[in-house]
N, C-alpha and C positions, 0 to 999 in steps of 0.2 A: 664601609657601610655595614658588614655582614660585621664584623667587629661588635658595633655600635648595638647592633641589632640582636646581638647573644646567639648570634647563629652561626659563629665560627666555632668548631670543636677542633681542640689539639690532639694531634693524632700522635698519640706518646709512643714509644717507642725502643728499643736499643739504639742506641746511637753512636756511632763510634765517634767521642770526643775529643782527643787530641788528634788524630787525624782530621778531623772538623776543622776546627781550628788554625792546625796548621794550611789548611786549605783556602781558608777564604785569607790569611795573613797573603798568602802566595797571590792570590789575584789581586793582591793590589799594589805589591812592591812594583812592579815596572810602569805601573799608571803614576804611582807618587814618585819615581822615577823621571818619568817623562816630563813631569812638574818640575823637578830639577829639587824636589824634598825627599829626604831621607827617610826613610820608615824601617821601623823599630818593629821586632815582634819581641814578645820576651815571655816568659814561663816564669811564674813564681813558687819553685817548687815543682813535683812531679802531679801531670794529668792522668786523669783515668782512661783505660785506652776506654771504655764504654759505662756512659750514663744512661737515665731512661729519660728523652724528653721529647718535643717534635724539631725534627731535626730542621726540617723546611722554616718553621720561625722561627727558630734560631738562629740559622742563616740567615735570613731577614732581618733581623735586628741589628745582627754584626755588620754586616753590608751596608746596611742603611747609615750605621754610624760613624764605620770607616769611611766611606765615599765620603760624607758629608766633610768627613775634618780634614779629607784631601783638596776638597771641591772649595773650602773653605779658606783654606791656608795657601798664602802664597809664596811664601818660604819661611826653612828650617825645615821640622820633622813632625811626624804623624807616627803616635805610637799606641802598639795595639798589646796590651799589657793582660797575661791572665794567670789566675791562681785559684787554685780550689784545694779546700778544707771543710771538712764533717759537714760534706754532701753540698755544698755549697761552692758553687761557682761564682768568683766576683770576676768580672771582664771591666777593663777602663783602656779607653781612647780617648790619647791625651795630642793637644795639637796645641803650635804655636802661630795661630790664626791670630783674627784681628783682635778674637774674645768679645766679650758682650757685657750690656750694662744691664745691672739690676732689672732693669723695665723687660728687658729683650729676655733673658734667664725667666722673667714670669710666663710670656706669651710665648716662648721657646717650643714647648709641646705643642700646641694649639694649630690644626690645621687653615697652612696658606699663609702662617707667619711669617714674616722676614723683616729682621733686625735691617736696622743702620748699615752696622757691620758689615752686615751681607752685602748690601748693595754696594758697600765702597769696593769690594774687592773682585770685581767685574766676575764673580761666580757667572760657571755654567748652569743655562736655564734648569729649573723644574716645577714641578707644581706645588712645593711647599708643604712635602708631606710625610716624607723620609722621617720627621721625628716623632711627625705625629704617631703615624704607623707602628714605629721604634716603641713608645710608649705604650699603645694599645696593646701591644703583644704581650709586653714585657708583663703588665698590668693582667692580662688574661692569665698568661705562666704561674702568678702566683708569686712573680720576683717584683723589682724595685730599680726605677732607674732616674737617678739623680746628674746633677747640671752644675757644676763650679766652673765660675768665669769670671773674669776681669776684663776691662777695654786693654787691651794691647797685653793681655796677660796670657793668651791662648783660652784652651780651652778643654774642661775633661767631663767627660762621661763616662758615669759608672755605674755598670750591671749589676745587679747581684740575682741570682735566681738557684731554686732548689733543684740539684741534679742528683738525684740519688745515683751512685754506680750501681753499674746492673751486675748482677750474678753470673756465674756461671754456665748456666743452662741459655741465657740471653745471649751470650757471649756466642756462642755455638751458634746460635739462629742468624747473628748477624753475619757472621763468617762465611758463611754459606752463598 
């Protein structure tokens, strides 16, 4: 609602990103574990140890999309794929879930959606809003996050948002 409202402000910042990163990958390996699915983190290429973004929705977004392709998928793997180049962060989590039809990919973002899909796959309850939420942020950041999917094809979601690497002098403040 604060979203919606223009009254959320991103609280930008130094951010230490591949530590980030590498952090929410970690919280989920022994959940998609426990699923009996394999998850994948990967690096395409070397991260910055520090961007400037809010690190708190970040985290949120990532969380939101991870859980989502573990909660979703009932076997295979859940991968959490990232690369950044001239300041630009692309993040993709790719799963090989039930995937979704055309109809489901359009109401996907929209809050309290749930695909077919979903339902067949006795998912863990929520309130239908991990994507939405995922979108809103993404959309406030200033970045882009797009939906490719097929029935029985899986499923990928891809980030892209502006991380400038921070400098020097930020580098210091975050260390601290």
């Amino acid at each position: 609602a604060r979203i919606e409202a223009g009254k959320l402000r991103l609280d930008l910042a130094p951010m230490r990103f591949d530590d980030g990163v590498h952090e929410v990958a970690g919280l989920f390996e022994l959940q998609a574990a426990a699923k009996g699915l394999v998850f994948r983190f990967e690096t395409q290429g070397p991260l910055p140890e520090v961007v400037r973004a809010d690190e708190k929705r970040l985290r949120q977004i990532l969380i939101n999309l991870v859980g989502n392709a573990i909660k979703f998928t009932a076997q295979g793997h859940v991968t959490l794929r990232v690369r950044y180049a001239l300041q630009m962060a692309q993040i993709e989590i790719e799963d090989t879930g039930p995937g979704m039809s055309r109809e489901e990919i359009d109401k996907v973002f929209e809050p309290f959606a749930r695909g077919a899909s979903a339902s067949q796959v006795n998912a863990a309850p929520g309130a239908g809003l991990g994507l939405t939420i995922a979108k809103m942020l993404t959309d406030l950041m200033g970045g882009e996050l797009t939906v490719r999917s097929a029935p029985g094809e899986g499923t990928l979601f891809r980030v892209r948002l502006f991380l400038p690497e921070a400098t020097w002098v930020s580098i210091q403040n975050v260390t601290s």
